[in-house]
C-alpha positions as CSV (number, residue, x, y, z in Angstrom):
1,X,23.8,4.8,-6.7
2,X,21.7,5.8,-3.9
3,X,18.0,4.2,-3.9
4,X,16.0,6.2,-1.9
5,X,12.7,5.6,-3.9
6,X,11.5,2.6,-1.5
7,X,7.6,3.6,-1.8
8,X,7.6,2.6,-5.1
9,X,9.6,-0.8,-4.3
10,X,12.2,-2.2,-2.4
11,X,15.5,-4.5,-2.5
12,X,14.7,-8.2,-2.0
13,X,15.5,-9.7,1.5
14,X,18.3,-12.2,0.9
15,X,17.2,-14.4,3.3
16,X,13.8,-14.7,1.2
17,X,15.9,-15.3,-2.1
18,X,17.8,-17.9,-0.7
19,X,14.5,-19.8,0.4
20,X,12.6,-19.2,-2.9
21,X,15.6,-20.8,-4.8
22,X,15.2,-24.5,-4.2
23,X,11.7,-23.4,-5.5
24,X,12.8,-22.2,-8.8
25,X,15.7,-24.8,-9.3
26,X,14.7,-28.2,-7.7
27,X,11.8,-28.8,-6.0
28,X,9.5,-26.8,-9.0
29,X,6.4,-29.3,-8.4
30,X,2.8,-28.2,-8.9
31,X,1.3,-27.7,-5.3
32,X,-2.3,-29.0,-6.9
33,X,-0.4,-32.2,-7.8
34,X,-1.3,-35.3,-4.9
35,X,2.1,-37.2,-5.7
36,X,5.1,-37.1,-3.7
37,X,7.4,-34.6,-5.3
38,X,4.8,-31.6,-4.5
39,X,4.1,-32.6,-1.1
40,X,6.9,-30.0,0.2
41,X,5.5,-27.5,-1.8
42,X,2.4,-27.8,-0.4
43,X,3.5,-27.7,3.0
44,X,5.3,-24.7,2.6
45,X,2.7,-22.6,1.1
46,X,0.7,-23.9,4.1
47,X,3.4,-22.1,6.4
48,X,3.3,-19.0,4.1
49,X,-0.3,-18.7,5.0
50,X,-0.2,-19.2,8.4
51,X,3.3,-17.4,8.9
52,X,1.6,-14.3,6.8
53,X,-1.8,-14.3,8.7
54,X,0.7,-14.4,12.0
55,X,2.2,-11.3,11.0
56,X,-1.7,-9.6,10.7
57,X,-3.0,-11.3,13.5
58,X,-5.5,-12.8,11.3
59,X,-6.7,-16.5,10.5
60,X,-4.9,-18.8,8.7
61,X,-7.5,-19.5,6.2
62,X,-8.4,-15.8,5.9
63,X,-5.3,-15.5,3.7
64,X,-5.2,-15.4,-0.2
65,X,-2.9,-15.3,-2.3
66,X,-2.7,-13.0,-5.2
67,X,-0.2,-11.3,-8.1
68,X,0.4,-8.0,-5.8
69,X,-1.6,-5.4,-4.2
70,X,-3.2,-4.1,-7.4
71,X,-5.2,-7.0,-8.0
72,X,-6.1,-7.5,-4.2
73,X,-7.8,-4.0,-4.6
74,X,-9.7,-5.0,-7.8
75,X,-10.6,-8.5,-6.4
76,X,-12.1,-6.5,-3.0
77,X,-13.5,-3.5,-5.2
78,X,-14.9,-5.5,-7.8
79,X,-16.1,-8.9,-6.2
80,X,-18.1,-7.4,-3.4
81,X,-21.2,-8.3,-3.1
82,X,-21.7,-8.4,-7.4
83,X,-25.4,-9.9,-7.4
84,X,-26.4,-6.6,-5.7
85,X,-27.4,-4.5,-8.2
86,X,-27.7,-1.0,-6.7
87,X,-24.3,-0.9,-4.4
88,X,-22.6,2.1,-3.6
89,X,-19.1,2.6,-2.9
90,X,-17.3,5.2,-0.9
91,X,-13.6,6.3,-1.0
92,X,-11.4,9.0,-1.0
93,X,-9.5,11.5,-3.2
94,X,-6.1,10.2,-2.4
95,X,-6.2,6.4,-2.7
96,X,-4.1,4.7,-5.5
97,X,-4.9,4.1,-8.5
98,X,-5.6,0.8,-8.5
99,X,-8.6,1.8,-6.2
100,X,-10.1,5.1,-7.5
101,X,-10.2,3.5,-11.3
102,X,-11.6,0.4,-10.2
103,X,-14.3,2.0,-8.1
104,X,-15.2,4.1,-10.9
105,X,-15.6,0.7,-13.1
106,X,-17.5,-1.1,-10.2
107,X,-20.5,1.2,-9.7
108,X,-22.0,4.3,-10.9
109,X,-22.8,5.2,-7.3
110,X,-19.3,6.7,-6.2
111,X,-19.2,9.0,-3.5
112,X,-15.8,10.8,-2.3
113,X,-14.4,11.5,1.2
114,X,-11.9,14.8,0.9
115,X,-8.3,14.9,3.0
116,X,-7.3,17.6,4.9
117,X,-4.1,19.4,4.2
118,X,-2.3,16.5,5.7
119,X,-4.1,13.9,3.9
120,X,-6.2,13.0,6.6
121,X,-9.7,11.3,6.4
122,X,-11.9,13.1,9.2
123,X,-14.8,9.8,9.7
124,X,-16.9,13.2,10.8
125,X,-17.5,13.4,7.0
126,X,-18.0,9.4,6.8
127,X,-20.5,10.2,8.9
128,X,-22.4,12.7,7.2
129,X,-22.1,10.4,3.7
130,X,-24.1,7.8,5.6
131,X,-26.4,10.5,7.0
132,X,-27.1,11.6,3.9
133,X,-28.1,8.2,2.4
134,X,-30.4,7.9,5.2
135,X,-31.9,11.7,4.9
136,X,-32.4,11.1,1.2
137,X,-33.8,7.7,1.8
138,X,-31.3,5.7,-0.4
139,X,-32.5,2.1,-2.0
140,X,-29.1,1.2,-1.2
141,X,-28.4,-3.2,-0.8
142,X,-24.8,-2.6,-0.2
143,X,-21.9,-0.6,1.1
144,X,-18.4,-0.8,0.7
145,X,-15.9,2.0,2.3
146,X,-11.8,1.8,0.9
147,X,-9.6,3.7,2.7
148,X,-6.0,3.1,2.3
149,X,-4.0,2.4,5.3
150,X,-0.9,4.5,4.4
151,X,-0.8,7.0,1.6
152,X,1.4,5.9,-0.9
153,X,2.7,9.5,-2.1
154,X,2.9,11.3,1.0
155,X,3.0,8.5,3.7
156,X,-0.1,10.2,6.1
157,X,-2.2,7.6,8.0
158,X,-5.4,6.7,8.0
159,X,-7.7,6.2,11.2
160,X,-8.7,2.9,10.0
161,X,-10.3,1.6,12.8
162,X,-12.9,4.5,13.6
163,X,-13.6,4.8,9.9
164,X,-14.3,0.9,10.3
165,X,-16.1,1.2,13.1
166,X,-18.0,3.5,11.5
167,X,-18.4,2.1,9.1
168,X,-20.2,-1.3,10.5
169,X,-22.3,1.1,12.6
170,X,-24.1,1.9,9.5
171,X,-24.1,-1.6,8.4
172,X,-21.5,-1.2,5.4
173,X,-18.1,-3.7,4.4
174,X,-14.6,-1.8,4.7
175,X,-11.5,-2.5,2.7
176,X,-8.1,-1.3,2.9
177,X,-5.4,-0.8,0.8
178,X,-2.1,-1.4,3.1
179,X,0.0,-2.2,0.1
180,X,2.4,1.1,1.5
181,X,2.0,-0.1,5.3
182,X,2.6,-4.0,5.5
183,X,5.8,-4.7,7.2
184,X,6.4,-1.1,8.1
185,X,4.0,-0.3,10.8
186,X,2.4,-2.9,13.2
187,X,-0.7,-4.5,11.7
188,X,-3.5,-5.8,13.1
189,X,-6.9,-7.0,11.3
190,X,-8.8,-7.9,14.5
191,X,-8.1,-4.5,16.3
192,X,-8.4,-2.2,12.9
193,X,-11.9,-4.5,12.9
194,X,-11.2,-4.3,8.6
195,X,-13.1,-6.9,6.6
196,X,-10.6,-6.9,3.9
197,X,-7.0,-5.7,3.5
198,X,-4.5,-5.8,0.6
199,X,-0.6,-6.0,0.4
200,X,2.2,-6.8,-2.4
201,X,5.4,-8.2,-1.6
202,X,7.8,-6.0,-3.5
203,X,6.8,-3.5,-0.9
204,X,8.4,-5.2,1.9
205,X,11.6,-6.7,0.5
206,X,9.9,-9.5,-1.2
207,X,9.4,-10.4,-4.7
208,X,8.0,-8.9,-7.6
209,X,4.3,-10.1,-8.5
210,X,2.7,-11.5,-5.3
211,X,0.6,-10.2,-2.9
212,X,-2.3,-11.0,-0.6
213,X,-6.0,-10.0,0.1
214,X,-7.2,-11.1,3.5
215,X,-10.9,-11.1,3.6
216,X,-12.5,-12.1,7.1
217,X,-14.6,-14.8,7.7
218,X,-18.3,-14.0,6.5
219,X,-17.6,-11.1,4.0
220,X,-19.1,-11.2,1.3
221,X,-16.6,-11.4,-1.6
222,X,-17.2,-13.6,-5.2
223,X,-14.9,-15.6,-7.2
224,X,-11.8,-13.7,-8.8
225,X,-10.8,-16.2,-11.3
226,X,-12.7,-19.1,-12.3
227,X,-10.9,-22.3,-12.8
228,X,-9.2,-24.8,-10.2
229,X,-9.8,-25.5,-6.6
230,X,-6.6,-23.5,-6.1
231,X,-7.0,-20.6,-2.5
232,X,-10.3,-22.1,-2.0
233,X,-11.7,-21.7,-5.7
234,X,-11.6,-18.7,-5.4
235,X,-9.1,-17.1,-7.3
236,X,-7.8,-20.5,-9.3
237,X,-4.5,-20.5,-11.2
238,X,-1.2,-22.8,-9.8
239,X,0.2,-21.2,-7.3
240,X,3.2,-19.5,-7.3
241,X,5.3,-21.1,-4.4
242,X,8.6,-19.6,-4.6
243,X,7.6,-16.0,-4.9
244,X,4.8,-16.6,-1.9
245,X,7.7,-18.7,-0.1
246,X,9.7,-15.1,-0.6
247,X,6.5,-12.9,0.4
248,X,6.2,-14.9,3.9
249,X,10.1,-15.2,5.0
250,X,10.4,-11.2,4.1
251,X,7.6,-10.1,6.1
252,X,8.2,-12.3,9.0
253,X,11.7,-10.2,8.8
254,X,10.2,-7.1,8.4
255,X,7.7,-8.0,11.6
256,X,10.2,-9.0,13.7
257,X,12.7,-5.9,13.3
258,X,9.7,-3.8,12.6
259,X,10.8,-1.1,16.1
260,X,14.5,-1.1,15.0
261,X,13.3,-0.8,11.3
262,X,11.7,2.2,12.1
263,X,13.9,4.4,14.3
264,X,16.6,3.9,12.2
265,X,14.4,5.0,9.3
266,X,13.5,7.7,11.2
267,X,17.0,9.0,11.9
268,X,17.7,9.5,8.2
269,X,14.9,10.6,7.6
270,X,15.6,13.6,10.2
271,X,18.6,14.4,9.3
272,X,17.4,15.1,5.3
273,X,14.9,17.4,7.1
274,X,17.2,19.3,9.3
275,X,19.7,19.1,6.6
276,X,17.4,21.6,3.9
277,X,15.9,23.4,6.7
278,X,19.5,24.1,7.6
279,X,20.4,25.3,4.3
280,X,17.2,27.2,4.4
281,X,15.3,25.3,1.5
282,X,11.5,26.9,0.9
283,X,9.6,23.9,0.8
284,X,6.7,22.5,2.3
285,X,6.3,18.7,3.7
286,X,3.2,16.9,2.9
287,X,2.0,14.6,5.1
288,X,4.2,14.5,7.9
289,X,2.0,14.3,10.5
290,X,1.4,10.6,11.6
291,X,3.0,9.4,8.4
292,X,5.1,6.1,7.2
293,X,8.7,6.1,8.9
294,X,11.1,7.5,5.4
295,X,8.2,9.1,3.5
296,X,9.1,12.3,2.8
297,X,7.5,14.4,0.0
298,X,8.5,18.2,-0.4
299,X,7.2,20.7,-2.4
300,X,9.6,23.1,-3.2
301,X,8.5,27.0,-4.4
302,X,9.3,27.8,-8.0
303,X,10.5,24.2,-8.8
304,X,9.8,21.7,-11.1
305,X,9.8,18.0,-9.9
306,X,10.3,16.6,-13.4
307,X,13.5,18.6,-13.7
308,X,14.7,17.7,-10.0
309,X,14.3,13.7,-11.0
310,X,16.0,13.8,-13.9
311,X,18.7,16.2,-12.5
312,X,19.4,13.9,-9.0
313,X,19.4,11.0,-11.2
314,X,22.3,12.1,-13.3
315,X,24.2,12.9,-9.9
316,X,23.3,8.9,-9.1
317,X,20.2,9.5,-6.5
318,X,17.2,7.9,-7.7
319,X,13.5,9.6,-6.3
320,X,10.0,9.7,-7.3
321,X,8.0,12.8,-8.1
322,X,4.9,10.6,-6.8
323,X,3.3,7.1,-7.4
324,X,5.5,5.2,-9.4
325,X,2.0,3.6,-11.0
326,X,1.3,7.0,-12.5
327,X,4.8,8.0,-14.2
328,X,3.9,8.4,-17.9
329,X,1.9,11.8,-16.7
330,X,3.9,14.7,-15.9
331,X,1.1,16.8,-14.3
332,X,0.4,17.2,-10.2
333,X,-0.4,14.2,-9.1
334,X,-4.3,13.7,-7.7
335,X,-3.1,13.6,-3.7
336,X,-1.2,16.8,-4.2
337,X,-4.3,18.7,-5.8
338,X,-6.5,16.7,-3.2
339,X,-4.5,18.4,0.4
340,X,-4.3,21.7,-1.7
341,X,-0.6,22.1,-1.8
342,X,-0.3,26.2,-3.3
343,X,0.4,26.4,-7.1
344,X,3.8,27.9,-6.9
345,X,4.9,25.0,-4.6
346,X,2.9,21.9,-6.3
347,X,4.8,21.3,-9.7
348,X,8.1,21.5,-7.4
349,X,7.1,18.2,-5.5
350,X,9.4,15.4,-5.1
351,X,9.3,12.2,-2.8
352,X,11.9,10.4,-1.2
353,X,11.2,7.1,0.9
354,X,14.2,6.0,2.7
355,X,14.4,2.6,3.7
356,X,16.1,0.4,6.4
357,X,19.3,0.2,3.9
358,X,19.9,4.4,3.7
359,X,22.3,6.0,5.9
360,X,22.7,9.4,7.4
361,X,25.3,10.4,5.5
362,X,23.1,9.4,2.2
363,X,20.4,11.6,3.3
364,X,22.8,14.7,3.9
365,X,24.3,14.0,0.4
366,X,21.0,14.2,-1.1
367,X,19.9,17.2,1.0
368,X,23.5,18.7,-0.4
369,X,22.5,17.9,-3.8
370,X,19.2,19.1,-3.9
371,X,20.7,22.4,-2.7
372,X,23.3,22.8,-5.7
373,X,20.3,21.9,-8.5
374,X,17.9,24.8,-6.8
């Protein structure tokens, strides 16, 4: 098999296994517990927090824990500021899922911000959404801007800190969805100047069903789950200390071999590209400018993504035709519509996110086998 669908998870770091395993099988203690036998688990979810926050340049205690990056973005979407009654929220057409149908839950006052063709946010029309609140005089208490950090389907990044910056300028809270960019770009809360950011595990080579929201000091956030005194009482529920045990040690790897990580990456990923534009492929690449190291999502003309899954898969390559959140619908997805990728190119759209475990030779094998199916 060759796994080449590492947007919509990755392999577990076996260094983080091994340290989540005494976890599971020995010392299984209840952090909330004061006796003796959960002391070490309560130190090391200290050192999970502080070795996570580390990673983000952020504050120790500015990190909670969560079940994974979709409800981080439902905790930062839904939470803010909900004794306001006449909040408005603005977003764009491209974020996951996990965002646009919770802002849509959240508030009736939903305003959109439109990519360009490569899925970037211009703040120029940030700017003109605020202008226009002002202009029409908007009785608004509240303002919350979510951009995502990295696109999940076609890897484009955002210019987080001057749509922040922005952002603050007209007085509103920003949140990011970096579920896609934790631990594969170099992260940093106090220079993106974010008040919240969300990430799950799974996406850097931890586990399955943990994640974190940081929210920074004096944001204005409410109680997830009501219960214990567990992450401050504000989202209560025992803590899962293996599985954040495995979060921290996986991106503390990731960090740390973050440069090597990502030329690597890149390599494969350039030698898929000059592979099919070799073979003369018609296709267009989504995205690519300023995008996520292994993202790659083509459109090929006259093809059907669907077909191309299926077909790879039988030949042992496993791909995506987009989020992996999405894949009981067979239509375009939403980001594709959004950058305006042409009809006759759109249903042909396939995405493959190489990770640090691909190899050159992989990608040409795929580029080989994409050839014979077309």
């Amino acid at each position: 098999m060759i796994y080449v669908d590492n947007a919509a998870t990755t392999k577990l770091d076996s260094k983080a296994f091994e340290k989540m395993k005494p976890f599971l099988l020995e010392e299984y203690g209840n952090a909330s517990q004061p006796y003796s036998f959960s002391r070490n688990a309560r130190k090391v979810l200290k050192e999970a927090r502080r070795t996570i926050a580390n990673c983000i340049n952020a504050e120790e205690e500015e990190i909670y824990f969560t079940s994974g990056g979709t409800e981080s973005n439902n905790w930062a979407i839904k939470c803010f500021d909900v004794n306001c009654r006449n909040n408005q929220i603005i977003t764009s057409k491209i974020e996951h899922h996990s965002v646009l149908n919770t802002c849509k839950v959240a508030t009736e006052n939903l305003k959109f911000l439109n990519p360009d063709s490569n899925g970037v946010i211009n703040p120029t029309e940030l700017k003109e959404l605020f202008e226009d609140n002002k202009n029409q005089k908007a009785k608004l208490e509240n303002i919350l801007v979510s951009v995502m950090l990295a696109n999940n389907e076609i890897g484009t990044i955002q210019p987080i800190k001057e749509l922040a910056e922005l952002a603050h300028s007209y007085g509103a809270c920003f949140h990011t969805d970096a579920v896609q960019a934790v631990g594969h770009i170099k992260i940093d809360v106090k220079e993106l100047n974010v008040d919240m950011l969300s990430a799950s595990a799974h996406k850097f080579n931890g586990p399955k069903g943990v994640g974190f929201l940081y929210i920074k000091k004096g944001t204005s956030l409410s109680q997830l789950i009501i219960g214990g005194s567990q992450e401050k009482g504000m989202r209560a529920g025992t803590q899962n200390v293996s599985a954040i045990v495995g979060m921290a040690v996986a991106l503390k790897e990731n960090c740390e071999n973050i440069d090597a990580n990502s030329k690597h990456i890149t390599e494969v990923e350039n030698a898929f590209i000059d592979k099919i534009t070799e073979n003369k492929l018609d296709f267009i690449r989504n995205g690519y400018i300023n995008h996520l190291p292994g993202n790659v999502n083509i459109s090929i003309r006259n093809g059907n993504g669907e077909m191309l899954l299926h077909r790879l898969d039988l030949m042992g390559i496993c791909v995506s035709t987009g989020s992996a959140c999405d894949n009981v619908n067979n239509q375009v997805s939403h980001v594709i519509k959004a950058i305006g990728v042409p009809s006759d190119y759109a249903e042909g759209t396939i995405r493959i996110s190489f990770g640090k475990e691909n190899t050159v030779e992989e990608a040409i094998f795929i580029a080989d086998s994409i050839m014979k199916i077309v």
